[in-house]
N, C-alpha and C positions, 0 to 999 in steps of 0.2 A: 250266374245270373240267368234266368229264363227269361222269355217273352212276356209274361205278364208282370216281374216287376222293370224289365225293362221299360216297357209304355208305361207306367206308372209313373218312371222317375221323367222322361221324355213329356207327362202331360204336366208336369212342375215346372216345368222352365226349365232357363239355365240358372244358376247359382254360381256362389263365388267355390264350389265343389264337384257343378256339373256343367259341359261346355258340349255343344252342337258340334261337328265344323262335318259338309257336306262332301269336300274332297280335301285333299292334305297340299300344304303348301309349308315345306321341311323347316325356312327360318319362324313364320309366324305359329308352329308347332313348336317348337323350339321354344319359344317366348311362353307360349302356354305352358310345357312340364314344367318350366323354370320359376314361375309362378305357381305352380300347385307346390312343386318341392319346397318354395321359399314358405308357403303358407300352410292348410292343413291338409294336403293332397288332395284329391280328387277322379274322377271319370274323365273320360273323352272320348264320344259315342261319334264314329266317324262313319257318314251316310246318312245324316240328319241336319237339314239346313237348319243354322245357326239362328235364325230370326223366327222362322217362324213354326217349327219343330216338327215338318214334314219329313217323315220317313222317307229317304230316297231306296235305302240300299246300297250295296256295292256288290259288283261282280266277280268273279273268281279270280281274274285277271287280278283287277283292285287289292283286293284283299291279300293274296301274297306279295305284291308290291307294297305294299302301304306296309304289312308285315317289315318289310325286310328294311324298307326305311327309316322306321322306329327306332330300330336298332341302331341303324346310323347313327340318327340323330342323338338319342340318348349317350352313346360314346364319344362321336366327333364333336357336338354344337352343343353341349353343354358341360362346365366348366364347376365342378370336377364330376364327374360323370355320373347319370343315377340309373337303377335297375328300373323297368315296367316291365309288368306283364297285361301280355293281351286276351281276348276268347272274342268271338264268332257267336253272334247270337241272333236266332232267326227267327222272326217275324211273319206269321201268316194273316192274308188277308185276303177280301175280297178279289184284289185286283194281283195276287199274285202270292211269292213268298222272297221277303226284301234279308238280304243280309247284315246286320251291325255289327262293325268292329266296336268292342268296347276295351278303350287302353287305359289302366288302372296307374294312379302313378300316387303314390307314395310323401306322406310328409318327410322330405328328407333330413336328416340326422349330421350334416355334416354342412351347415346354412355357412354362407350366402351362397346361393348356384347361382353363374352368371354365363349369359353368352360368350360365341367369343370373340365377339367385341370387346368383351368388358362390364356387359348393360346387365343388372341385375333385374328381375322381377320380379313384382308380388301380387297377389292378389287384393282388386278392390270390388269388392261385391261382387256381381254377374262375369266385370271388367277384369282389368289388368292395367299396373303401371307402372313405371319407371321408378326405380328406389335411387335417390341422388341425398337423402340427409344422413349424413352421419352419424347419429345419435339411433336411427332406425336401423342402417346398416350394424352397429355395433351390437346392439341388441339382437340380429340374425345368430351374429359370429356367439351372444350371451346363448342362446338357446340349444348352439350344439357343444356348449362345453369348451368353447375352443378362446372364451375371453370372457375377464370375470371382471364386473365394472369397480370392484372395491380393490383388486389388485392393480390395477393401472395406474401410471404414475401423474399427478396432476400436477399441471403447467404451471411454470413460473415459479414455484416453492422451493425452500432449501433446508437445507437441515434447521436453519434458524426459527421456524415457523415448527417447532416442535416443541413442546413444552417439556423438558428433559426430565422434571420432578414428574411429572404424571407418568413421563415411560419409566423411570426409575420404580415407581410405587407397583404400577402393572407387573415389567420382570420380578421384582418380589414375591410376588404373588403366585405368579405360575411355577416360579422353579426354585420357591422358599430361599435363596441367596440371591446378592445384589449382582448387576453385572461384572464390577472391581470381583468380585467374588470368584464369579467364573471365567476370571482372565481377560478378560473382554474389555476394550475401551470403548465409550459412548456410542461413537459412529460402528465402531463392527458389530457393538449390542442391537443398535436398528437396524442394519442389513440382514442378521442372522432373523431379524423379525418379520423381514420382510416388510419394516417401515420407512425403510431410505433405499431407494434403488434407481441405480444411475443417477444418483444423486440429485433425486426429488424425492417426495413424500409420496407414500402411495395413498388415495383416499382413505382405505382405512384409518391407516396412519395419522391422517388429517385428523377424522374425523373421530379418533378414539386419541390424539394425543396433542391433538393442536393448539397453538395459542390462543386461532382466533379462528375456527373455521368456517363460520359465516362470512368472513371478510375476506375468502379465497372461493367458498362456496354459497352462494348467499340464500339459495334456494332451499338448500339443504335446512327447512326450518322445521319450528309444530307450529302450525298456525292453532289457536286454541279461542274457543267464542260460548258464553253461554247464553240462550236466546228462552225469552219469555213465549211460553205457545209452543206447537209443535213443526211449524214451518221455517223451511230453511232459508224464505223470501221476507219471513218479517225482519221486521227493522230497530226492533226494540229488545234488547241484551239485558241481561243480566248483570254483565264485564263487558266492560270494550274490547274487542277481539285485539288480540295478540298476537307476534311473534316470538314463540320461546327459542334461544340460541345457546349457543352450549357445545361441547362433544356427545357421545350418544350417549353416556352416563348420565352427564348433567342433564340431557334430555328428556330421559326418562324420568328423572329422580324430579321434575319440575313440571312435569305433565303428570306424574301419579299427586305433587299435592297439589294441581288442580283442581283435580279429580275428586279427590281428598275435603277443597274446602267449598265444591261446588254442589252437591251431593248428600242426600240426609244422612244421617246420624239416624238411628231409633233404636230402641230400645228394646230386647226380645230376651227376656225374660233373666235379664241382668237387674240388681238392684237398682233403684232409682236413680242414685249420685256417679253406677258406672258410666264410664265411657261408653258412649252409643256406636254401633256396627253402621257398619258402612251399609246402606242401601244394596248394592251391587258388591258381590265379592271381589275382595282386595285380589283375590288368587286369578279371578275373571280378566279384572282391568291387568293384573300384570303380565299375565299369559298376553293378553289381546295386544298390548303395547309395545312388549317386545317382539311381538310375531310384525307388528308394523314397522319398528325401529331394524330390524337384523334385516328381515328378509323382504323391504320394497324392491323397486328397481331404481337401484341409484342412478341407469343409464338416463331415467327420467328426470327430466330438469326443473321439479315441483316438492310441494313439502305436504307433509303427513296433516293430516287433519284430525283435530278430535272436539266436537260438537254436540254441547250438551243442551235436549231441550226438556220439554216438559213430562215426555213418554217416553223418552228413549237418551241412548249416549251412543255416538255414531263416530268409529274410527276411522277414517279412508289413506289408506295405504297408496300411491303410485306404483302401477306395474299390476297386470293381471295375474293370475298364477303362471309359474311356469313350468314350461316343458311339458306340458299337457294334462299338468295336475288339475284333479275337477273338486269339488266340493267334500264332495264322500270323502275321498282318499286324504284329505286334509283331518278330516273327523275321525279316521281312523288311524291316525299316528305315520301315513304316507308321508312322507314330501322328500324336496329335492333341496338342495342349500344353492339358494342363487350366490350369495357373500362368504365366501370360505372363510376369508380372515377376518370380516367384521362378527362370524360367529366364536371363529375361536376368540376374538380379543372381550366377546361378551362373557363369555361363560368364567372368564376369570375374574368381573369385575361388576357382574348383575346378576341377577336369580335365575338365570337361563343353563336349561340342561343341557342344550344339543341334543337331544333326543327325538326331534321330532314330535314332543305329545304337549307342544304348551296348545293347542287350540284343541286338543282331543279331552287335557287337562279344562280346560275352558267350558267344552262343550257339556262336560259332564255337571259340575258348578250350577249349568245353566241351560238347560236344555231347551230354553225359548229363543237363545240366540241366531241372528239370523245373516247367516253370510253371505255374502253377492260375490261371484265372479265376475266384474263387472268387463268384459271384453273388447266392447265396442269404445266404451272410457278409458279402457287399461288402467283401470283401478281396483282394488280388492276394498271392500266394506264393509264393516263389520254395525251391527244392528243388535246394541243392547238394550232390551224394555227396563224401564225402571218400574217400578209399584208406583201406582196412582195413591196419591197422599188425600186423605179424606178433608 
């Protein structure tokens, strides 16, 4: 970094990426990398008051202490430990030439980093805060790989709460014989599946084999609503807005003939008595659906949305991308699988490759479709235009 985009970044403020602090004080530093690491990294330009973004400087003294303390800090006071790197960048001016330490610290890879006290932190805007919800913490540990919210065993379930003919039909499926076939009794055919473990159900499991999985998971819905106009504040439907419940087969298979009988019909260039094409391609909505259905963030305790108005059909998934995936990389056949096993148990049971390219497949279909990373909502959206009917 030189001197002239340093003063650049220092005439912006501080951000939830870039922090002032005038002298170092090792635990309230501490709190900060623990914060940048938990969130998307960041700067920390040390010799610049925090408030009001005056250049102090530090002196040579300074600066190999504050050095050597970094160090500390990052291996002793933070919990499990993360790498920075520092540089020295100077600043001439009128009234002298000021030194900046600038300490670069890293989104880290191995979340949640916490003091050692115990106290995690995250970044909120310019700020910083105490992480104490569970569902945000679990979501740290989802982003470095280290807990998968469809593997985890959910409470209070037992084998009972499985519908044995729906797993019976699924193992057919994947390994062409029945479980009796490969030796297996019921209970070792779901553990080998990874759907009974310590002797609960794991969400997948629920949710790809359940009897009643709204009624252990209730959030877990498709809310579904068609609205006259193009606002999402009017008040006059099409349908009275819905909850569809189901496993994610049923789900899907009951949001596409939503889809299905909400949605024109017309006719392009088929005889008059054929069946009419769907408005929006079949291949569009199915790609988009299941990119909703497999890969939200189950850690979120809300349900999928699909919202049809006059210009448009609007998907909303819970859970922003993740891991740092951004738009492009998603259009290019990129991604990450946040659901290992709700992918695997798709591909045996719905139109899904695993390949990565149902949105890349999607985008091609349709190249006006328009998708939001929505970040600050932690939602993903998806914006299909329909044809304006004359």
């Amino acid at each position: 970094m030189n001197a002239i985009e340093l003063l650049d970044i220092i005439s912006s403020g501080e951000t939830s990426k870039v922090q002032f602090k005038q002298e170092m004080d090792d635990d309230k530093f501490a709190a900060e990398m623990i914060a940048m690491s938990n969130s998307k990294g960041g700067v920390i330009l040390v010799g610049v008051k925090d408030k009001t973004g005056e250049v102090m400087g530090l002196t040579y003294e300074q600066l190999q202490s504050y050095n050597n303390r970094l160090a500390n800090i990052a291996n002793d006071k933070i919990k499990p430990q993360i790498f920075i790197s520092t540089e020295v960048v100077k600043i001439t001016s009128e009234t002298g030439e000021n030194k900046i330490l600038v300490v670069y610290v890293d989104e880290g890879v191995n979340k949640p980093y916490k003091d050692n006290s115990g106290t995690i932190w995250v970044k909120q805007g310019s700020d910083k805060r105490k992480l104490i919800d569970n569902s945000e913490i679990m979501r740290l540990f989802q982003q470095s790989s280290n807990l998968f919210a469809d593997e985890m065993e959910v409470y209070d379930t037992t084998i009972d709460d499985i519908d044995e003919r729906l797993f019976a039909d699924y193992f057919k499926k994947e390994f062409k014989v029945s479980y009796q076939e490969k030796g297996l009794t019921y209970e070792e055919a779901l553990r080998a599946k990874r759907v009974l473990r310590n002797d609960k159900v794991s969400l997948a499991g629920l949710l790809f084999f359940g009897k009643d999985p709204q009624n252990i998971k209730p959030a877990f819905t498709i809310k579904i609503v068609s609205f006259f106009g193009n606002d999402i504040a009017g008040n006059s439907y099409r349908n009275k807005p819905e909850d569809l419940k189901g496993t994610i087969p049923e789900l899907f298979k009951q949001s596409m003939n939503f889809l299905r009988s909400n949605l024109h019909h017309t006719q392009q260039r088929q005889e008059f008595n054929s069946v009419g094409i769907l408005e929006i391609s079949e291949i569009v909505l199915t790609e988009l659906l299941q990119n909703a259905l497999i890969h939200r963030d189950y850690f979120k305790n809300a349900p999928i949305k699909i919202i049809i108005f006059d210009n448009r059909v609007e998907i909303v998934s819970p859970g922003k991308l993740p891991n740092s995936l951004t738009i492009d990389d998603i259009k290019y056949g990129n991604t990450v699988i946040r659901n290992n096993q709700i992918a695997m148990f798709s591909s045996h049971t719905m139109p899904y490759s695993g390949l990565g390219s149902g949105i890349k497949r999607a985008v091609a279909q349709q190249p006006d479709i328009e998708l939001i990373n929505d970040i600050a909502g932690e939602q993903f959206i998806v914006k299909i235009p329909r044809a304006q009917q004359a």
